[in-house]
TORZAZA-916670 format. One record per residue (C-alpha): x, y, z; residue number from 1; residue in three letters. Coordinates in nm, 2 decimals, padded with zeros to 4 digits. Layout:
BEGIN
<r <X Y Z> NUM ala>,
...
//
This chain:
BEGIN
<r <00.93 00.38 04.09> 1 unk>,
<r <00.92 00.06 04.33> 2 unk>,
<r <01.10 -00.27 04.26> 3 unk>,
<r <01.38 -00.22 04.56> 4 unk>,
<r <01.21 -00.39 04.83> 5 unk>,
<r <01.36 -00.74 04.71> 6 unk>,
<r <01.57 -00.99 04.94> 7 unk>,
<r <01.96 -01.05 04.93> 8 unk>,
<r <01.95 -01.40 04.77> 9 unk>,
<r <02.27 -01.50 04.85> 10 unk>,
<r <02.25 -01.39 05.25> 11 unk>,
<r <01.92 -01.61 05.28> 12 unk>,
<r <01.88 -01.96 05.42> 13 unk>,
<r <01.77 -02.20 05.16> 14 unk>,
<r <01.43 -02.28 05.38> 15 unk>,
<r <01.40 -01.87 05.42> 16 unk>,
<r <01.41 -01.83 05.02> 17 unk>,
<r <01.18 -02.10 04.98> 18 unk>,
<r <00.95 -01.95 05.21> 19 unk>,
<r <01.02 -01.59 05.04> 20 unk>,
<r <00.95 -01.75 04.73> 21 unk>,
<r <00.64 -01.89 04.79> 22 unk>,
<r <00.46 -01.60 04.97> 23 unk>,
<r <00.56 -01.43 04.60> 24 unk>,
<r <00.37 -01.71 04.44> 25 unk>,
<r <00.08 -01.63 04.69> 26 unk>,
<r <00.06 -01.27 04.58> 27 unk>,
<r <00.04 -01.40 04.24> 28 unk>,
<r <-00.23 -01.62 04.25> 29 unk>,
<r <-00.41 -01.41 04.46> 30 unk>,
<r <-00.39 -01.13 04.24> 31 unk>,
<r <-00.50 -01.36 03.92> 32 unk>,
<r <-00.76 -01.48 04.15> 33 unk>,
<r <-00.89 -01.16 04.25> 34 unk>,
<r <-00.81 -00.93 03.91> 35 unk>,
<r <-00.76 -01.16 03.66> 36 unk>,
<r <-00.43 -01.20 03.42> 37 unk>,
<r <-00.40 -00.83 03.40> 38 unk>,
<r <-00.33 -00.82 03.77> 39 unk>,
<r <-00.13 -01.12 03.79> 40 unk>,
<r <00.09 -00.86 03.55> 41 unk>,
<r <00.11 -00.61 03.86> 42 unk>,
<r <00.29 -00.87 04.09> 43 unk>,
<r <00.59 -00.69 04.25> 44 unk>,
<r <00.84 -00.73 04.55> 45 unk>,
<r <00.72 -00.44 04.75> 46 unk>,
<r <00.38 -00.55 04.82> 47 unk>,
<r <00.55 -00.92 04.87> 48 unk>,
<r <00.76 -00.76 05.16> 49 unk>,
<r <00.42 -00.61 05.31> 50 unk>,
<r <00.26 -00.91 05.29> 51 unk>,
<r <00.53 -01.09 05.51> 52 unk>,
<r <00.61 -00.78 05.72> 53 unk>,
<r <00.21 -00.83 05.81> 54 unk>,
<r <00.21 -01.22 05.87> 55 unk>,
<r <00.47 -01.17 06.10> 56 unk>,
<r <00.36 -00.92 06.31> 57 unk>,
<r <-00.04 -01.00 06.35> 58 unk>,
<r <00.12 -01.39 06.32> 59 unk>,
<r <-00.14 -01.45 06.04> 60 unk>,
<r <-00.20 -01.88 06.02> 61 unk>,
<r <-00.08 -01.89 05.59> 62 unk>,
<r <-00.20 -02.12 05.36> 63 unk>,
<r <-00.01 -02.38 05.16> 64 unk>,
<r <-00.08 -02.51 04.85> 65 unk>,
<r <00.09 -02.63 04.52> 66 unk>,
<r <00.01 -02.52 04.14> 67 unk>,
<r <00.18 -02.45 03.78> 68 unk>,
<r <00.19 -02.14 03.68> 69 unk>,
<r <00.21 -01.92 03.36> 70 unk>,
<r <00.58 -01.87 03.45> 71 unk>,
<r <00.68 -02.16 03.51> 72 unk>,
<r <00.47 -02.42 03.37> 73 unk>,
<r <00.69 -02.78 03.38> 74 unk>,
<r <00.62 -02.83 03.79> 75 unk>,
<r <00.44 -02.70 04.07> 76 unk>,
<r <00.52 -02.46 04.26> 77 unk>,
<r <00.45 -02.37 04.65> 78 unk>,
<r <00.22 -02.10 04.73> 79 unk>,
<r <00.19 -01.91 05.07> 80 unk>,
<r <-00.13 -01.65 05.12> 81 unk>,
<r <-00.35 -01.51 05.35> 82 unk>,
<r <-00.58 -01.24 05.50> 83 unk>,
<r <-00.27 -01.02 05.42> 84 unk>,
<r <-00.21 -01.13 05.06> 85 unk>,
<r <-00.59 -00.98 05.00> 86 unk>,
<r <-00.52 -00.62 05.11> 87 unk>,
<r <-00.15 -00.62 04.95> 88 unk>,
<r <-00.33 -00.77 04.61> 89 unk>,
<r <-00.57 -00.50 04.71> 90 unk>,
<r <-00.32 -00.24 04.75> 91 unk>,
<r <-00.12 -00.35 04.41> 92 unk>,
<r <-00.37 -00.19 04.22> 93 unk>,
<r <-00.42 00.08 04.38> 94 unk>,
<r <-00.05 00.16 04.30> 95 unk>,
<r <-00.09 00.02 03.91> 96 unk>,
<r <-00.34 00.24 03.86> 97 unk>,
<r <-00.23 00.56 03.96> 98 unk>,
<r <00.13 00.48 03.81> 99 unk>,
<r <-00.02 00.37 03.48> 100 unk>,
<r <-00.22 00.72 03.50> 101 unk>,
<r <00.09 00.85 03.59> 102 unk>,
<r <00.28 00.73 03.28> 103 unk>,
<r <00.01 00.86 03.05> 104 unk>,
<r <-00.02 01.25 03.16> 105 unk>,
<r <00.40 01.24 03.19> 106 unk>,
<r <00.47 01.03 02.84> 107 unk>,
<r <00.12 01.00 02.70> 108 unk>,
<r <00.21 00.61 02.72> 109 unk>,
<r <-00.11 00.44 02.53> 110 unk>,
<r <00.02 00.12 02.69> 111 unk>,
<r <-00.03 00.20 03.04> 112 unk>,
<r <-00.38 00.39 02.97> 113 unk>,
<r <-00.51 00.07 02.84> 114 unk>,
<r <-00.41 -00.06 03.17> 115 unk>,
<r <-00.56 00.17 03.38> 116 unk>,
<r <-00.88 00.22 03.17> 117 unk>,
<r <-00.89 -00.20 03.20> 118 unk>,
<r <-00.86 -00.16 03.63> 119 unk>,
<r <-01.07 00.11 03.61> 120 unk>,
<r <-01.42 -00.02 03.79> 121 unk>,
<r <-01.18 -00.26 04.02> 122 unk>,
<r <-01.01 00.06 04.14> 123 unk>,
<r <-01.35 00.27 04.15> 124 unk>,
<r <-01.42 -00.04 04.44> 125 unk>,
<r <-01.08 -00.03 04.58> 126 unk>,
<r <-01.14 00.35 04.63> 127 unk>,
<r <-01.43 00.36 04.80> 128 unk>,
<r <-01.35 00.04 05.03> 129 unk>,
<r <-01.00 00.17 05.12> 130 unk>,
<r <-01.05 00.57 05.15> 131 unk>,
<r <-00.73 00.62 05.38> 132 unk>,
<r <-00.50 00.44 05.14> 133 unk>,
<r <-00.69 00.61 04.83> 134 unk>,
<r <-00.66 00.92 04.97> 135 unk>,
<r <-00.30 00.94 05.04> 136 unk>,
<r <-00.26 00.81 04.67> 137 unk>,
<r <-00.45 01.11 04.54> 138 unk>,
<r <-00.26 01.34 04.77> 139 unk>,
<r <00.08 01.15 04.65> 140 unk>,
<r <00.02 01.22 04.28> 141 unk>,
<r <-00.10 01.56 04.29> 142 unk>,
<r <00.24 01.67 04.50> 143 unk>,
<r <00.49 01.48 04.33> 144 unk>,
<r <00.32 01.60 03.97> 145 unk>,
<r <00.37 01.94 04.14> 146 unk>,
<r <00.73 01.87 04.26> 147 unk>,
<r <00.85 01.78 03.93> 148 unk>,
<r <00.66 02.05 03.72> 149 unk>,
<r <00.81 02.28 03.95> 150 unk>,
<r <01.18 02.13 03.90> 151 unk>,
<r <01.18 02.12 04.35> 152 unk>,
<r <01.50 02.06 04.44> 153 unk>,
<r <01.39 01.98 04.78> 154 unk>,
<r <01.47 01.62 04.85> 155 unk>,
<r <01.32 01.62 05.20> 156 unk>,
<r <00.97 01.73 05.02> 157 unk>,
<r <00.94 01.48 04.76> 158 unk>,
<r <01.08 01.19 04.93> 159 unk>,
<r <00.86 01.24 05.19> 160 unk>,
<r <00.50 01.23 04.93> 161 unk>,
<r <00.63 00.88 04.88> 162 unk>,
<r <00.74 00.80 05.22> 163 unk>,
<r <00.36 00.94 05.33> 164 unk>,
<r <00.17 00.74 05.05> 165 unk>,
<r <00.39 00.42 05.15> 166 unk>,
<r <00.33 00.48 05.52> 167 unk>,
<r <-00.03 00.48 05.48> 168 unk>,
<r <-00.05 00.19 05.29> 169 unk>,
<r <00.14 00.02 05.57> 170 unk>,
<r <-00.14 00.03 05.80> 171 unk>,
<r <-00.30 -00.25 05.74> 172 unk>,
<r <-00.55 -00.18 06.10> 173 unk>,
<r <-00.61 00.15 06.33> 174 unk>,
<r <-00.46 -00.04 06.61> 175 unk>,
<r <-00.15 -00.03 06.83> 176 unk>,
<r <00.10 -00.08 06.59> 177 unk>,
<r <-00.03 00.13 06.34> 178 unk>,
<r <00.18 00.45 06.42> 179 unk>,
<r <00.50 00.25 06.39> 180 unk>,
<r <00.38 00.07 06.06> 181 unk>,
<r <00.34 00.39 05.92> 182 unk>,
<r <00.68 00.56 06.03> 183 unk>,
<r <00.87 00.22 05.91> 184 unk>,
<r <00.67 00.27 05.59> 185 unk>,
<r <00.71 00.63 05.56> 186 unk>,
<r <01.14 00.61 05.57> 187 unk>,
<r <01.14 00.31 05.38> 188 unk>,
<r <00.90 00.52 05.12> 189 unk>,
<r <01.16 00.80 05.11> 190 unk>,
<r <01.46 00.60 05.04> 191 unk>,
<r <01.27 00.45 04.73> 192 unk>,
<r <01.22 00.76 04.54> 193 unk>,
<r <01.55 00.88 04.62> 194 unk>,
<r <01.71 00.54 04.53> 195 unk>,
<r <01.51 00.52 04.22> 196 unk>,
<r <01.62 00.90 04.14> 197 unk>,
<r <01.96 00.82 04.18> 198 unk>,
<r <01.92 00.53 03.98> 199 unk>,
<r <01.74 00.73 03.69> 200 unk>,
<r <02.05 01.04 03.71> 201 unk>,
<r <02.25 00.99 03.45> 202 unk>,
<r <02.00 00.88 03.19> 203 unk>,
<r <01.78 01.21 03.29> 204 unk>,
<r <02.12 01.43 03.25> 205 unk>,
<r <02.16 01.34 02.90> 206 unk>,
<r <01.78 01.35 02.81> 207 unk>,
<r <01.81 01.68 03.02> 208 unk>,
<r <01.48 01.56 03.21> 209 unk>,
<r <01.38 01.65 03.58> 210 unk>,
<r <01.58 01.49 03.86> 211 unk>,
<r <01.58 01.60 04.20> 212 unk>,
<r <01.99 01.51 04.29> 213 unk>,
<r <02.06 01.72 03.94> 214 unk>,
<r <02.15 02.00 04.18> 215 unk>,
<r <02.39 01.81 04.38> 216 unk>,
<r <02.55 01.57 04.10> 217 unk>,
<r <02.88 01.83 04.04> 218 unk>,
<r <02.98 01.83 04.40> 219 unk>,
<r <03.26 01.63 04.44> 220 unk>,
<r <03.15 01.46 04.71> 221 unk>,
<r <02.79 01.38 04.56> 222 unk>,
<r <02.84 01.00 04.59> 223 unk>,
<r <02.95 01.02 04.91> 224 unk>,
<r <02.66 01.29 05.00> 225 unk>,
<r <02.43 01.02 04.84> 226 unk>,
<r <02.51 00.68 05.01> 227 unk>,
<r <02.51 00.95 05.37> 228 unk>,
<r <02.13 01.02 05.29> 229 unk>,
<r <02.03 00.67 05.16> 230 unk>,
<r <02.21 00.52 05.47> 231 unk>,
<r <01.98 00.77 05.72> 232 unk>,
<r <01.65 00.67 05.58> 233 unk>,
<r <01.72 00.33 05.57> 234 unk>,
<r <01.85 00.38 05.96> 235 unk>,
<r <01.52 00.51 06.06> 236 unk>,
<r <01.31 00.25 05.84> 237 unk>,
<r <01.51 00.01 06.05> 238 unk>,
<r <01.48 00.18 06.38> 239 unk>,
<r <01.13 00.20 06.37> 240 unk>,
<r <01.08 -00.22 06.24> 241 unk>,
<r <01.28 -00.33 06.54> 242 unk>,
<r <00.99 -00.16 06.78> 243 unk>,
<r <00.73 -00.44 06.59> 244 unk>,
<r <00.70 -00.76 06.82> 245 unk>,
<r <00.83 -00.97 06.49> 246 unk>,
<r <00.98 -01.37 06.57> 247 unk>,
<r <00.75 -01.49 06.28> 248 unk>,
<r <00.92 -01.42 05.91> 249 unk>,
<r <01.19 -01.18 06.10> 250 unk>,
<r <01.54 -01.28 05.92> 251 unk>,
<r <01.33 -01.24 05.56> 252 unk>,
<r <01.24 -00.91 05.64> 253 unk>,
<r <01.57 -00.81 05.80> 254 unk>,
<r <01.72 -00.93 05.52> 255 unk>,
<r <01.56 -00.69 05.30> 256 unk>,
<r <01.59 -00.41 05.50> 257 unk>,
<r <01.93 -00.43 05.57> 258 unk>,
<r <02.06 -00.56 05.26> 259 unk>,
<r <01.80 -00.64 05.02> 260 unk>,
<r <01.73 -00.29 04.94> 261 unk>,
<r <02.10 -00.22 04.88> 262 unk>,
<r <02.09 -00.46 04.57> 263 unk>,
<r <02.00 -00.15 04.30> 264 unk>,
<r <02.31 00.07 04.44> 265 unk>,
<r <02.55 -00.20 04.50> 266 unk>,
<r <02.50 -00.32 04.14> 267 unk>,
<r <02.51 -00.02 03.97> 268 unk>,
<r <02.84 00.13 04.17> 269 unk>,
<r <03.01 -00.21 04.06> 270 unk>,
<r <02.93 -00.13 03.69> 271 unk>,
<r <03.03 00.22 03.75> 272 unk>,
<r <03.38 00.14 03.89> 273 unk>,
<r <03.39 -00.14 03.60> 274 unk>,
<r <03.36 00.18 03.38> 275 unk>,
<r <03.60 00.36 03.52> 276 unk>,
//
């Protein structure tokens, strides 16, 4: 489901992308670091926008160093991490996990048991040293498996088990700004999954799988009804960010949140009116 949290390249400074880039490299190497190649393989955008989104506000001091990679062998590369880094790593499998379990009781994929079975006694530690977040992914599986079985056509519900699971995990500390992390988290969580269902429509109408906007998709106005919806959570993910006392990292994260996670939907209606 996640992989729209990503910056707008092209609106970025070329010191900002740098600096993007290399808190991406920190998430890798922190993730090989902690769980080995296998979770250098779970690196993903999201948890790269909570690691920033968490240096900025608690102004974390970073750490700067240069390596190769896997990826990119030839040179080295600059890598930002920090006490943040940890607990997104951290919270990157966590996610792998129950999406890999995920995968296996919706398409029996083999593939992705392996990969849980092989996090399996990392997670078991992750779950007992992080019950909050482990909680509300437990709770976020059971109702979206329910959802779906059901074929729910409310988009309110479901959105909102991922905008509750992504909320949570959000809140880094039980402090001030947690209530406000979770609310940014929690809208931003609901425009995933209904980004990512709009994304998946036409490919689940002619396999004539599950999809909550099936209901809606012969209006004539279902585009239109679409972006209106999208545009609202993505409103109140904002609404909520601008409350966080951010200087530190703020035009990265405003960049993804007001266009970044537009990328998906802007490419996609461009190949559709390319179509047409």
């Amino acid at each position: 489901m996640f992989g729209y949290v990503t910056i707008n390249k092209s609106e970025l400074k070329v010191k900002e992308y740098e600096r993007y880039q290399a808190f991406y490299c920190g998430l890798c190497k922190v993730l090989k670091e902690r769980y080995g190649r296998i979770g250098q393989m779970t690196l993903t955008y999201d948890m790269t926008f909570l690691v920033i989104l968490l240096t900025g506000l608690y102004e974390l001091p970073d750490t700067m160093e240069t390596h190769r990679c896997i990826a990119h062998p030839q040179e080295k590369h600059p890598m930002l991490y920090n006490e943040a880094t940890a607990y997104a790593a951290d919270m990157n499998i966590l996610l792998t996990y129950h999406n890999c379990m995920d995968d296996w009781f919706d398409d029996r994929n083999v593939v992705k048991l392996s990969t849980a079975r092989a996090l399996e006694k990392k997670y078991q530690s992750l779950e007992s040293r992080y019950p909050r977040q482990s909680a509300a992914m437990t709770s976020y599986m059971e109702k979206i498996r329910k959802g779906e079985a059901e074929k729910n056509e409310d988009l309110d519900l479901l959105s909102g088990c991922t905008g509750e699971l992504l909320g949570e995990l959000f809140v880094w500390k039980e402090d001030e700004w947690a209530d406000t992390l979770r609310q940014t988290g929690f809208y931003l969580g609901k425009f995933i999954y209904l980004m990512d269902a709009w994304d998946d429509l036409k490919k689940d109408q002619k396999k004539n799988h599950y999809n909550p906007w099936r209901h809606l998709a012969s209006q004539p106005d279902f585009e239109e009804t679409c972006h209106r919806i999208l545009t609202m959570m993505m409103a109140e993910c904002a609404r909520h960010f601008e409350k966080l006392p951010i200087l530190q990292e703020a035009e990265i994260l405003r960049n993804v949140i007001y266009s970044g996670v537009w990328s998906t939907y802007n490419r996609n209606l461009r190949k559709q009116e390319t179509v047409q």
